[in-house]
C-alpha positions in Angstrom: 96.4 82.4 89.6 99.9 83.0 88.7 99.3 86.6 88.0 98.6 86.9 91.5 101.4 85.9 92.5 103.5 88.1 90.5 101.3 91.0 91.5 101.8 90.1 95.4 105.6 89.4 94.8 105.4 93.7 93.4 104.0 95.0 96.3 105.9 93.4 98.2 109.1 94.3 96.6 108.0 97.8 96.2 107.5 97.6 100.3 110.9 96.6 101.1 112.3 99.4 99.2 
């Protein structure tokens, strides 16, 4: 699902920071 994708691409910005 694209949602998915958008909520893995969060977390994962959120983990570089």
């Amino acid at each position: 699902m694209l949602l998915l994708l958008v909520i893995t691409w969060g977390v994962s910005n959120i983990n570089r920071y």
